[in-house]
C-alpha positions as CSV (number, residue, x, y, z in Angstrom):
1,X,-12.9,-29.9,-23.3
2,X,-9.6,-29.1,-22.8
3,X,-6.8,-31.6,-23.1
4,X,-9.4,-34.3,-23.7
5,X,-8.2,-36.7,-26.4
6,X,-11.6,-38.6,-28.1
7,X,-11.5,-41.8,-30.4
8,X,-14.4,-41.5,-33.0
9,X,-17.2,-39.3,-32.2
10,X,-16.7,-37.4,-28.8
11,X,-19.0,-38.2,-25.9
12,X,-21.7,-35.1,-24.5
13,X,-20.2,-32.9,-22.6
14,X,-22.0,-34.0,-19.3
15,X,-20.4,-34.4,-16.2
16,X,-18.6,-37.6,-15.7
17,X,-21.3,-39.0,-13.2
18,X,-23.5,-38.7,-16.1
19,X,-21.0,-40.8,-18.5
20,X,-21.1,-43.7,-16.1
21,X,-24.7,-44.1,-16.8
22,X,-23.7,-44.7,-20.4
23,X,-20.4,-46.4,-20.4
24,X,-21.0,-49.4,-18.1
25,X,-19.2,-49.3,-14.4
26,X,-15.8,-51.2,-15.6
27,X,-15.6,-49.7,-19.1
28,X,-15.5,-46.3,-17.3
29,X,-12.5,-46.6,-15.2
30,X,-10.5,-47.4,-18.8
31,X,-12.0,-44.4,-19.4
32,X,-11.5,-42.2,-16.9
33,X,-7.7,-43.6,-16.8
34,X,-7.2,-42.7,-20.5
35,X,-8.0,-39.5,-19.8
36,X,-5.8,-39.2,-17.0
37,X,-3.3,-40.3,-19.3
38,X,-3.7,-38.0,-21.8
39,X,-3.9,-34.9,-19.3
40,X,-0.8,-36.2,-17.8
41,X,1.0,-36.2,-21.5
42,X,-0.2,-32.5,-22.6
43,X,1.0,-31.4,-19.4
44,X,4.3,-32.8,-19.8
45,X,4.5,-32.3,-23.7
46,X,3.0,-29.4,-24.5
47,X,3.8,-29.0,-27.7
48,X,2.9,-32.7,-29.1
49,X,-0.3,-31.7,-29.2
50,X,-0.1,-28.0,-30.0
51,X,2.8,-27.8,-32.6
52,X,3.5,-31.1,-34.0
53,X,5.0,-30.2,-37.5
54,X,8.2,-29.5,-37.0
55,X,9.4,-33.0,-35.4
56,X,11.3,-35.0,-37.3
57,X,11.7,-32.6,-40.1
58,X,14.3,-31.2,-41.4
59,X,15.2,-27.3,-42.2
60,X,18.1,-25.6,-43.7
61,X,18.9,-21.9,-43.4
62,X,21.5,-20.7,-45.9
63,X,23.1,-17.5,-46.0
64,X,25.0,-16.7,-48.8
65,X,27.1,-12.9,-48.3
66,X,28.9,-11.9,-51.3
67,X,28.3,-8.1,-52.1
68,X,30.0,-5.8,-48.9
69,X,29.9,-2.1,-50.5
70,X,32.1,-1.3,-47.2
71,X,35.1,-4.5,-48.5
72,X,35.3,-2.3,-51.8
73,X,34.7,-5.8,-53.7
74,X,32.7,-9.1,-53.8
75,X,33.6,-13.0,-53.0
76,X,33.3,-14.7,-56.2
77,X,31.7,-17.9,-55.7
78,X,29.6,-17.6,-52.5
79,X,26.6,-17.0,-54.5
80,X,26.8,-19.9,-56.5
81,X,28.1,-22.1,-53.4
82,X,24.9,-21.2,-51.4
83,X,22.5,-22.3,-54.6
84,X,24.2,-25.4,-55.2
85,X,24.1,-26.3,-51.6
86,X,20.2,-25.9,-51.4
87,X,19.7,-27.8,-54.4
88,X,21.6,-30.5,-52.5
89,X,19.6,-30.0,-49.4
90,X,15.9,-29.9,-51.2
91,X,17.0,-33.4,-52.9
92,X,17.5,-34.8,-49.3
93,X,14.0,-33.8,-47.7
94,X,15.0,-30.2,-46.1
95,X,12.9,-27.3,-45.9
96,X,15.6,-24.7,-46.9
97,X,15.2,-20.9,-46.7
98,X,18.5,-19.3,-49.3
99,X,19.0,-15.9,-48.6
100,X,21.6,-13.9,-50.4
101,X,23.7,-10.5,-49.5
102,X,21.5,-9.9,-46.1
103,X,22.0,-6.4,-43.6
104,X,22.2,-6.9,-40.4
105,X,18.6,-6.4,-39.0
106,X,17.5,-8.8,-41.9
107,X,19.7,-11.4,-40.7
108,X,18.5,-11.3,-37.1
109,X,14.6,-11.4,-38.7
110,X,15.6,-14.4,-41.0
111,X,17.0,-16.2,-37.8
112,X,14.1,-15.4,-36.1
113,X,11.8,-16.8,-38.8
114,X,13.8,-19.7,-39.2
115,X,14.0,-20.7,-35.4
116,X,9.7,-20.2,-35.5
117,X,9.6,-23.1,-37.6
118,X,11.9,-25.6,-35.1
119,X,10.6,-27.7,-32.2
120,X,11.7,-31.0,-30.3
121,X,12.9,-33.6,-32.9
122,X,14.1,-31.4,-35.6
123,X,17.0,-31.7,-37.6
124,X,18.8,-27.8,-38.1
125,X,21.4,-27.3,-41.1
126,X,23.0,-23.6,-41.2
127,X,25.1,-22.4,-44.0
128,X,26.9,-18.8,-43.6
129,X,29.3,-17.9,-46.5
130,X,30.8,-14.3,-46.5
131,X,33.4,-12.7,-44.1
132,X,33.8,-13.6,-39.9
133,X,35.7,-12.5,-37.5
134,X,36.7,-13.8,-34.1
135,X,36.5,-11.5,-31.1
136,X,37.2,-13.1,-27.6
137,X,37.4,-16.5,-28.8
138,X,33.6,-16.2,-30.3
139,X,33.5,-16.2,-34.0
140,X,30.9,-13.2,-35.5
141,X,29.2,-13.1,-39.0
142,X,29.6,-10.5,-40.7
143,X,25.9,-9.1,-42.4
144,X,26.8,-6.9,-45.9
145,X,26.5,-3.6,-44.2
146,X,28.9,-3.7,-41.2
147,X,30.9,-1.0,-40.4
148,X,33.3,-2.3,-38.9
149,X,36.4,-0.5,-37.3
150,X,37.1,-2.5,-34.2
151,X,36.3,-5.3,-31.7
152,X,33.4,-3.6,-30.3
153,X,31.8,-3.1,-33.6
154,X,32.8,-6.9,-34.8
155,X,30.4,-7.4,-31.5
156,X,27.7,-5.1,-32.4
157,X,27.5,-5.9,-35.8
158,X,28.1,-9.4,-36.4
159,X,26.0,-12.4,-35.8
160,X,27.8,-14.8,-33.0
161,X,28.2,-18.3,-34.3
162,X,28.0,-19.9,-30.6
163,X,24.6,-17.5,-29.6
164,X,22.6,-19.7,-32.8
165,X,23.6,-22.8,-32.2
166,X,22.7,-22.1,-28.4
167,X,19.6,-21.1,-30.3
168,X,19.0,-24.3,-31.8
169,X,19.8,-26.4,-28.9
170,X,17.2,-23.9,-26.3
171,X,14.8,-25.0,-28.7
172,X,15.5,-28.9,-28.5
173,X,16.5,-29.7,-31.9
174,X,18.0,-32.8,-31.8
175,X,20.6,-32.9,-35.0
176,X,22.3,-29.1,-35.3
177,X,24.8,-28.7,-38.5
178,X,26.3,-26.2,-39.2
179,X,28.9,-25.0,-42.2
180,X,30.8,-21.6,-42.3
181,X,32.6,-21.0,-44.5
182,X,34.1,-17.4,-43.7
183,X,37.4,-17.6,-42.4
184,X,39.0,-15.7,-45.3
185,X,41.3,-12.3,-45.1
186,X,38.8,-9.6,-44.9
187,X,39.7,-5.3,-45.1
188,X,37.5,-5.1,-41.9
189,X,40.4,-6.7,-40.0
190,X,43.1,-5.0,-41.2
191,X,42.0,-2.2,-39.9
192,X,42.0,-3.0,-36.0
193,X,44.4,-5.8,-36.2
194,X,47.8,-6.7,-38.1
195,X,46.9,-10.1,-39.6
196,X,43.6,-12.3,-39.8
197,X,43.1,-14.5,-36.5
198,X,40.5,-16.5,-38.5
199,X,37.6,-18.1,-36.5
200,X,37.7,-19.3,-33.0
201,X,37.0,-22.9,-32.0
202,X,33.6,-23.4,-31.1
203,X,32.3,-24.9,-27.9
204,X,29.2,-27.1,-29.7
205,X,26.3,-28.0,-27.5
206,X,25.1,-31.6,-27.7
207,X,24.2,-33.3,-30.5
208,X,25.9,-30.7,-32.8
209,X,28.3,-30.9,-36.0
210,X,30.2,-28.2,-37.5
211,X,32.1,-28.1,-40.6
212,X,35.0,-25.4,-40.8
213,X,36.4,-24.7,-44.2
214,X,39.7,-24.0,-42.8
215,X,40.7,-24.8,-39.3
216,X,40.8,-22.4,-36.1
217,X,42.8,-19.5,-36.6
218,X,43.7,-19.8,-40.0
219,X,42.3,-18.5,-43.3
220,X,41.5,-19.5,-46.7
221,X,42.0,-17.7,-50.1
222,X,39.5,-17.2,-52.9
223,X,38.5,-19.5,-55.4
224,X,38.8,-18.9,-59.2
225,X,35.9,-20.9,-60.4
226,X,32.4,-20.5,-60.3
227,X,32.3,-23.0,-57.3
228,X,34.4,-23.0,-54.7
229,X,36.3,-26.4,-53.8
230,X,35.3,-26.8,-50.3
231,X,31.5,-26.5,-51.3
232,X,31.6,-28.3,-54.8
233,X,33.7,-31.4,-52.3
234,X,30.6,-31.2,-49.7
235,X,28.7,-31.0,-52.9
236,X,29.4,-34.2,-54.3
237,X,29.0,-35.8,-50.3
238,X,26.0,-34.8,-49.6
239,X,23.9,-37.2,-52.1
240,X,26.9,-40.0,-51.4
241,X,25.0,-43.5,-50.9
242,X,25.0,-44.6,-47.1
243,X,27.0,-41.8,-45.6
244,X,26.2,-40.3,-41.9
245,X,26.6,-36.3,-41.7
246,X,30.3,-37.4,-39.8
247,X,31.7,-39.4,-42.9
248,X,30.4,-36.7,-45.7
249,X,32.2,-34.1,-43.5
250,X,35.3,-36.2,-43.0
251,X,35.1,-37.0,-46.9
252,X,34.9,-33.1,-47.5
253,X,38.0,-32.9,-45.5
254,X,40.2,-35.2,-47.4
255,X,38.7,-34.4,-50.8
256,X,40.0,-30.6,-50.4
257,X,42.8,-31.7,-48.8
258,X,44.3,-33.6,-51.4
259,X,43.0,-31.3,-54.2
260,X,44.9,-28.6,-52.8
261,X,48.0,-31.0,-52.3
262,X,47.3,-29.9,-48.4
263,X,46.9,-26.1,-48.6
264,X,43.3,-26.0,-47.3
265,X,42.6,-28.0,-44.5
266,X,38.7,-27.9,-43.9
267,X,38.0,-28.2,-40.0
268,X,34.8,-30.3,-38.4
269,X,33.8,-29.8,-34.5
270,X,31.3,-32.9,-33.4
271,X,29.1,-33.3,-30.3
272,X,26.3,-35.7,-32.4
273,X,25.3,-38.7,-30.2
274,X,23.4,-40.4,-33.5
275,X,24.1,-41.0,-36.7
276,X,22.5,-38.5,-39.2
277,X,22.4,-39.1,-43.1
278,X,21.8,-36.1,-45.2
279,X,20.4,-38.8,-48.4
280,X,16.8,-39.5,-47.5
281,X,14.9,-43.1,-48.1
282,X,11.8,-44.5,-47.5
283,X,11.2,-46.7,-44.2
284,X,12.7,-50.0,-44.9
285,X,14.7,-49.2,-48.2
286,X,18.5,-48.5,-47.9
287,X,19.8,-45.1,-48.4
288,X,20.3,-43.7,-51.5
289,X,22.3,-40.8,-52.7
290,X,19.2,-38.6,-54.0
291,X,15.6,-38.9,-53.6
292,X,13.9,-39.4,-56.9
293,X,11.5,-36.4,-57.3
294,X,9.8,-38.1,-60.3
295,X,7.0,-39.3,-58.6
296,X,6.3,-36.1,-57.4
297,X,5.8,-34.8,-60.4
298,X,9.1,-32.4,-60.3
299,X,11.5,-32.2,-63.2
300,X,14.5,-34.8,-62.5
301,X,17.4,-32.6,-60.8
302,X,20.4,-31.5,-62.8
303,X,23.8,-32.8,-61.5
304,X,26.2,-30.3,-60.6
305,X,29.5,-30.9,-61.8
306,X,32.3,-30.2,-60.0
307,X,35.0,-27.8,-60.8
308,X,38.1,-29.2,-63.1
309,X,40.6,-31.0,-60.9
310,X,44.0,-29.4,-60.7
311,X,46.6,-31.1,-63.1
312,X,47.6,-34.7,-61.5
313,X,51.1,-35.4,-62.3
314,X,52.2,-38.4,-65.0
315,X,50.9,-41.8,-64.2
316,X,53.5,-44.6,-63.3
317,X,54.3,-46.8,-65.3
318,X,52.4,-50.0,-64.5
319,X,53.6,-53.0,-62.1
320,X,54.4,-55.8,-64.0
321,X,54.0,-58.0,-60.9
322,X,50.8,-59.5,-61.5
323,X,47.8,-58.9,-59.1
324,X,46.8,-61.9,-57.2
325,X,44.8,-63.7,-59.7
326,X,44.6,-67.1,-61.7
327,X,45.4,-64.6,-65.0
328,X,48.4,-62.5,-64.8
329,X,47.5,-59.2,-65.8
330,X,49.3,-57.5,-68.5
331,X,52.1,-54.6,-68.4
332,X,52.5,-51.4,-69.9
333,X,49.9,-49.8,-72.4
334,X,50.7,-48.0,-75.5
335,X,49.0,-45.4,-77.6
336,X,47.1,-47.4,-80.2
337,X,47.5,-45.2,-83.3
338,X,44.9,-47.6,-85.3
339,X,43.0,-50.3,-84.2
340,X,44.2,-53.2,-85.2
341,X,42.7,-56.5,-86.8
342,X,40.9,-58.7,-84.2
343,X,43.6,-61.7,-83.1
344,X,42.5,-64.6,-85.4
345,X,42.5,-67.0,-81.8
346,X,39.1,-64.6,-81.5
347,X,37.7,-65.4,-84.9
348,X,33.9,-64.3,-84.1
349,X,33.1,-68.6,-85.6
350,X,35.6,-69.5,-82.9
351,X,34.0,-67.5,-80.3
352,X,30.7,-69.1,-81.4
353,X,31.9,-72.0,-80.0
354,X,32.9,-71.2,-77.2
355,X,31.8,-72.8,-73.8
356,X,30.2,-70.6,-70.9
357,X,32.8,-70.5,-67.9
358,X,35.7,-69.8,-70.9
359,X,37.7,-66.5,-71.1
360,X,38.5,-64.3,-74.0
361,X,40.6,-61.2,-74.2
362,X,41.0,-59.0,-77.6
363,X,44.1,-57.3,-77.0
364,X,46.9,-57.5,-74.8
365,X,45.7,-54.5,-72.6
366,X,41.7,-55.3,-72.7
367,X,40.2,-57.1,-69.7
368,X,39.6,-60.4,-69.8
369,X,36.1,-61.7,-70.0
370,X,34.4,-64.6,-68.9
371,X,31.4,-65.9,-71.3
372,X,28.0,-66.5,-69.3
373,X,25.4,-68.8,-70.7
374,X,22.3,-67.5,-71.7
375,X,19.3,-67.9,-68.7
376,X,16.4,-67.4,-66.6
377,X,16.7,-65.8,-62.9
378,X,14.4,-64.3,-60.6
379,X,15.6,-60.8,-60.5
380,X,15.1,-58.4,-57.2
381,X,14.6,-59.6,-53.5
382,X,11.2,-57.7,-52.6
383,X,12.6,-56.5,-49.1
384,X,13.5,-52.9,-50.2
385,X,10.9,-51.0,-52.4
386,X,13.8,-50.3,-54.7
387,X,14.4,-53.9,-55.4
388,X,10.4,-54.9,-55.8
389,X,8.7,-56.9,-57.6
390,X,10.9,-59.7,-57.9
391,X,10.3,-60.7,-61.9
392,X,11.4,-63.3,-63.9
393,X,14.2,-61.9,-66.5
394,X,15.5,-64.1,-69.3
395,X,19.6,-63.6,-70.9
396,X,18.5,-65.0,-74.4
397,X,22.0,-65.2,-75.4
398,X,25.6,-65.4,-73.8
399,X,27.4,-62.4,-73.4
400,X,30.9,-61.6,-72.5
401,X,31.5,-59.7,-69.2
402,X,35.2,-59.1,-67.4
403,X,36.2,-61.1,-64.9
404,X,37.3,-58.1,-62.9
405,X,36.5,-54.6,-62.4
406,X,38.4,-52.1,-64.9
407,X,41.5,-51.1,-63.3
408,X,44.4,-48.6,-63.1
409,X,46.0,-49.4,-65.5
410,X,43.7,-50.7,-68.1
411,X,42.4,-47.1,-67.7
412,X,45.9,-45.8,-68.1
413,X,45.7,-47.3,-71.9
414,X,42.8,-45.2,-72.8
415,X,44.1,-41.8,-71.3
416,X,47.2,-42.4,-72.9
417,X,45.4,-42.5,-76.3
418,X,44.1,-39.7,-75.9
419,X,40.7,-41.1,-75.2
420,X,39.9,-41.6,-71.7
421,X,40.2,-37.7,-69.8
422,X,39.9,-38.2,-66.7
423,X,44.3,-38.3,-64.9
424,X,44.0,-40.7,-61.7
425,X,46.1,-39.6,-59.0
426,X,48.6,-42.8,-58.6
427,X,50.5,-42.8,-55.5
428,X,52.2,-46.1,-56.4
429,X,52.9,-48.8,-58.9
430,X,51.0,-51.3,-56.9
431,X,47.7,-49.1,-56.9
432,X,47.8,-50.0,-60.9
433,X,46.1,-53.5,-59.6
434,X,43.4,-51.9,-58.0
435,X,39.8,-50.7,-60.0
436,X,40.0,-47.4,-61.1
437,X,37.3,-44.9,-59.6
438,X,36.0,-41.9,-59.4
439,X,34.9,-42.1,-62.3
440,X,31.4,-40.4,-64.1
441,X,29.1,-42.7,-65.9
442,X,30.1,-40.5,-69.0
443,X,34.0,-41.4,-68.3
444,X,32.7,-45.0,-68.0
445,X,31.1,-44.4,-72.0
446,X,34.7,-42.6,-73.3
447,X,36.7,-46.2,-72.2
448,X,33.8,-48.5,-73.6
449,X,33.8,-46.1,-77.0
450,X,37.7,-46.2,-77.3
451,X,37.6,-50.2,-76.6
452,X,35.1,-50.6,-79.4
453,X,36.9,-48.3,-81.7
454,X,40.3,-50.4,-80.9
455,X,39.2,-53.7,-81.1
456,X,36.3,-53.3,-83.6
457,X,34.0,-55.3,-81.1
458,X,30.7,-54.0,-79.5
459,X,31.9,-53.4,-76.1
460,X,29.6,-51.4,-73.3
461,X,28.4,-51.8,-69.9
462,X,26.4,-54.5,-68.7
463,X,22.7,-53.8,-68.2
464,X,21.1,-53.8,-64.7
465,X,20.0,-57.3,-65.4
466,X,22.6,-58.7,-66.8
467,X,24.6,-57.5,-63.7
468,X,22.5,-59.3,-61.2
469,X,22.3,-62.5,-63.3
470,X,26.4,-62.3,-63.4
471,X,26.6,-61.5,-59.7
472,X,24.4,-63.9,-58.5
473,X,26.7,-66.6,-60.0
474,X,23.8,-69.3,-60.4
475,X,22.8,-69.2,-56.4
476,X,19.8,-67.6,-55.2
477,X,20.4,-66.5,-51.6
478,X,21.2,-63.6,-50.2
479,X,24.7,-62.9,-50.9
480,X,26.3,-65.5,-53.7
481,X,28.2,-67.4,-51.5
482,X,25.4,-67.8,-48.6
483,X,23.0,-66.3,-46.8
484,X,25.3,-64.4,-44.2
485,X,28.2,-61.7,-45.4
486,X,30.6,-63.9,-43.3
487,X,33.8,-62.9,-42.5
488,X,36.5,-62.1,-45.5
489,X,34.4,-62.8,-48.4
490,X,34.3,-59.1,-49.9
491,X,35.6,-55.4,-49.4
492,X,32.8,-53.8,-47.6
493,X,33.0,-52.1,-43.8
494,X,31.2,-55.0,-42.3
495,X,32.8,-57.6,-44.6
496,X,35.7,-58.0,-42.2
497,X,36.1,-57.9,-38.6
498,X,39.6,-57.2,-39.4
499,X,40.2,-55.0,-42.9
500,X,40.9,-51.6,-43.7
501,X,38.1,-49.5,-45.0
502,X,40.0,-49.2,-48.1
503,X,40.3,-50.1,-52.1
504,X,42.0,-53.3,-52.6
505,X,43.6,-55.2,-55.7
506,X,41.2,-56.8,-58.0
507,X,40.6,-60.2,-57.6
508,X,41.8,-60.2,-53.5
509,X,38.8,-62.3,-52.7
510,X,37.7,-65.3,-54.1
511,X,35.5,-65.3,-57.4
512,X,31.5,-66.3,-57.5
513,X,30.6,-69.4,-59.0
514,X,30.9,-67.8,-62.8
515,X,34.9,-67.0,-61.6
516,X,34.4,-63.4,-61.6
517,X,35.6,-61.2,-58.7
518,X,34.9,-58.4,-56.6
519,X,30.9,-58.8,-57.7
520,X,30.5,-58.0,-53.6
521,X,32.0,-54.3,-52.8
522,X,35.8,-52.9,-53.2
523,X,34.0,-50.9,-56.3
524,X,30.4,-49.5,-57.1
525,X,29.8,-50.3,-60.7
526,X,27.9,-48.1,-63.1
527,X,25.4,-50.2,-65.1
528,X,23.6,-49.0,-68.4
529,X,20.4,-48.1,-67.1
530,X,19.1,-45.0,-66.2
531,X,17.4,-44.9,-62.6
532,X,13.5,-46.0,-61.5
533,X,12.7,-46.5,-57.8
534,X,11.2,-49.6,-58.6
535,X,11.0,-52.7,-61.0
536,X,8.0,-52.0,-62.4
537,X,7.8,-51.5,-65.7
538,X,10.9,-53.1,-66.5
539,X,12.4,-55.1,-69.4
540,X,12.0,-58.4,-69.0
541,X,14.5,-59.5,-71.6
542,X,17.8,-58.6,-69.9
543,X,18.0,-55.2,-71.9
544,X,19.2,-51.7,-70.1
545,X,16.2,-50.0,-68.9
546,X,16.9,-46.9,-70.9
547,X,13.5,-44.4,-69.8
548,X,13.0,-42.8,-66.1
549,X,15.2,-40.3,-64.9
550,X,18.2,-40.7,-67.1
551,X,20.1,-38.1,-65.5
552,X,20.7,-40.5,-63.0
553,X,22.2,-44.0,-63.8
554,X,22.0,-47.1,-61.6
555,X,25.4,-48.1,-59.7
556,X,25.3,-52.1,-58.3
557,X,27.7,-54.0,-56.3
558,X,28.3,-51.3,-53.6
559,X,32.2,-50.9,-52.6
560,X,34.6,-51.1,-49.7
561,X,32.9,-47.9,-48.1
562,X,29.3,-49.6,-48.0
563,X,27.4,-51.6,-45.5
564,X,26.8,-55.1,-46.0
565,X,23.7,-54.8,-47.5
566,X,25.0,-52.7,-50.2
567,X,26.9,-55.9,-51.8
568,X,24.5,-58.1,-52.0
569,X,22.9,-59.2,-55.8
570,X,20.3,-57.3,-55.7
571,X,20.9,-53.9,-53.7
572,X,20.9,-51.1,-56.1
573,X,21.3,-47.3,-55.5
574,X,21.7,-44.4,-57.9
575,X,24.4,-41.4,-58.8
576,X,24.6,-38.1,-61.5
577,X,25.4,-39.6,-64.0
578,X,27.8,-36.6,-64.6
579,X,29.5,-36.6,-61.7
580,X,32.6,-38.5,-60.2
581,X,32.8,-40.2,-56.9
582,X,35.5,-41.7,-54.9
583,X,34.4,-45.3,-54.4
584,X,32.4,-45.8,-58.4
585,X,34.2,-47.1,-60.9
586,X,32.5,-49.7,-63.7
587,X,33.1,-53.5,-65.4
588,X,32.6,-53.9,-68.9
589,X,30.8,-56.6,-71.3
590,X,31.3,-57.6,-74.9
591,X,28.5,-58.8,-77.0
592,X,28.7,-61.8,-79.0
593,X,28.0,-62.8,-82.4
């Protein structure tokens, strides 16, 4: 019976002379020649039909070293950097195995354990955090009981980096990752050498990548904070919305780069011949930044946030060359020491008049807004399971949304009354035109609050519906101005065949049909509603969805980062609510009486 592969009920076991009898002379050759077949496979493939578990899935080994009685001391944050990184890790699909302060012999057993589990068609992470050294161009890591006094120890003790991922890729896994962060100034090396030498490049089999948190040869010093910035940058990449493993590792890079105004450098080795995304989706439904464990009956996940951001220096003042749009925008903001009395030109009987497709603005610095009719749309598209069922959702009344995304420096009015927290690094006046990001939800709330407070208006941000309604701009295909993306409609990374994957001005594209810009990428927008992986249940009134896992908030639009599909209508996606992000930032709306 071995090797035989049956469909239903298996036949006797008779000889195969004796089959014929039963089978019929044609139908046995199909037969026979499945069997062949299958022989021929389990011969080849051994394990496809002994282990099949492992393929496909994906494991994560973390090793987090922080207590090394022989280093007279402990590394702060590596504890805490190792935990956060599993959380991040279980919310993409991995199996992940944290272990914390290992010797040396339970080191080697974890790795043994942890290989056990891999076959063909597995996806590897490793995470080492503590002290290494580099001995012969091979970087070693260390275990929390080396006793180290020379090269030939740093061999016998230390785990080499190059010997695991040799590991991985003896085994056949098909996606290896590694991150190591333990190039840092260690007593062991002072002992046999005069300075650090850091790690040593690393000669990565195929279809690896390795992130580095400083580069070859140099060294890093210790974090103050709970986290440390290297892992609370990877952090915030590794749920990022439509990211490969190479991007979230490049976007690690920058982030600490230009956090430590270029002191820390992370470094990333590549050999991967696919593209990889750590956020996990459902076949056929675009990638979102964190699975929703809801439906599994799991508490929602608590967002991490992110360490404070070193002091940015003062904002410029703000162009007064208007961006390129039909409204000029306004110039510098002041602190508002009281609000002031609404303008009489927006008397709220005068605004009751007022036609759909006309603007309003309540104070020189607010954003404009365009006032949509009330109305009926069919809301979703059906091909995604995050965007099904398409309903029927009714506006029962106009409402007031802005014409463009927030920007520079309409945020630079709230921080400068003492409102708005969150310091935007400016590099010029120009980049005052462009929306402001990386910004939380919560940051989102603080300006909405202080524009309410100021102009004594109910301002907040649009509900998930209403966004879609005002995206679509009255159309009903794919994208609002067609059924294709085209070529220089939007800000996305397949928008163009010739842009920069970059933020641009508001209002460089040209507006839907309800004259608002940018609906389509340059900036994800944070809506109202708190996130559910699907429409059902949902208000059918226009109203923010306001139960599921509020933790969470829905972002719409997607931004100059994203794929094509991300800007159109109806693509949605999620982010911590708590937690800022490079390309987010948020348009607001303005009920009205």
């Amino acid at each position: 019976m071995s090797g035989r592969i049956y469909v239903g009920s298996p036949p006797e076991l008779t000889p195969r002379a004796g089959l014929r009898s039963r089978i019929g002379g044609s139908g046995v050759l199909i037969f026979l020649a499945f069997l062949a077949l299958s022989e021929l496979l389990l011969a080849v493939r051994p394990g496809l039909a002994q282990n099949p578990i492992g393929a496909g899935r994906r494991f994560a080994l973390l090793i987090a070293n922080s207590r090394y009685p022989d280093a007279q001391g402990s590394l702060p944050t590596i504890v805490k950097d190792g935990r956060l990184l599993a959380e991040e890790l279980r919310r993409g699909d991995f199996d992940v195995d944290l272990r914390e302060n290992l010797r040396r012999e339970d080191v080697q057993a974890t790795l043994d354990t942890f290989y056990a589990k891999l076959n063909a068609g597995a996806a590897a992470f490793v995470y080492f955090g503590g002290y290494g050294i580099q001995v012969e161009r091979q970087s070693y890591l260390l275990p929390v009981n080396a006793q180290i006094w020379s090269e030939t120890e740093v061999r016998r003790d230390g785990i080499s980096l190059d010997a695991i991922l040799s590991e991985l890729n003896r085994r056949g896994v098909r996606v290896k990752i590694a991150v190591v962060d333990a190039a840092r100034q260690n007593p062991f090396e002072r002992r046999f050498r005069a300075s650090s030498a850091g790690l040593a490049p690393v000669d990565a089999p195929e279809g690896s990548l390795i992130l580095f948190s400083a580069p070859p040869g140099k060294v890093v010093r210790e974090d103050d904070g709970d986290v440390s910035l290297f892992v609370s940058e990877l952090g915030k990449e590794l749920r990022a919305p439509n990211l490969t493993a190479e991007e979230a590792f490049t976007h690690t890079r920058i982030g600490v780069s230009r956090a430590s105004k270029a002191e820390r450098v992370p470094w990333i080795s590549s050999s991967l011949i696919e593209e990889f995304r750590f956020a996990v989706a459902p076949a056929n439904a675009p990638a979102v930044i964190v699975p929703d464990r809801t439906s599994k009956g799991e508490p929602p996940p608590v967002a991490r946030r992110p360490p404070s951001e070193p002091a940015a220096p003062p904002l410029p003042a703000p162009s007064t060359k208007p961006p390129p749009t039909a409204v000029p925008q306004t110039a510098a903001a002041l602190p508002v020491p009281s609000p002031p009395a609404p303008p009489q030109s927006q008397a709220p009987m005068q605004e009751s008049r007022q036609a759909a497709g006309q603007s309003l603005r309540d104070c020189e610095t607010c954003p404009e807004l365009v006032i949509l009719r009330a109305g009926t749309f069919e809301m979703g598209a059906g091909a995604q399971p995050f965007d099904r069922p398409v309903h029927r959702v009714t506006i029962p009344r106009p409402f007031a949304i802005a014409r463009r995304e927030a920007t520079i420096n309409e945020w630079r009015s709230c921080v400068e009354a003492g409102a708005c927290k969150y310091r935007p690094k400016v590099v010029d006046e120009q980049a005052g035109t462009q929306p402001i990001t990386n910004v939380s939800w919560f940051d989102a709330q603080e300006y909405v609050a202080w524009l309410s407070a100021l102009t004594r208006r109910t301002y907040r941000l649009p509900s998930e519906a209403e966004w879609e309604y005002a995206a679509r701009g009255g159309t009903s295909t794919a994208f609002s101005w067609g059924p294709q993306v085209g070529d220089s409609k939007a800000n996305c990374r397949e928008c163009s065949r010739t842009g920069g994957h970059e933020l641009s001005s508001v209002a460089s594209f040209a507006p839907n049909g309800f004259g608002l810009f940018d609906m389509a990428g340059n900036a994800a927008e944070w809506v109202e509603d708190c996130w559910n992986d699907s429409y059902r249940g949902a208000p059918q009134d226009g109203t923010a969805w306001l139960t599921g896992t509020c933790s969470q908030r829905v972002l719409r639009g997607g931004s100059f980062d994203s794929s094509a599909s991300y800007v159109k209508p109806s693509a949605r996606f999620r982010y911590d609510a708590d937690v800022r992000y490079y390309a987010n930032g948020f348009r607001v709306v303005r009920g009205l009486p």
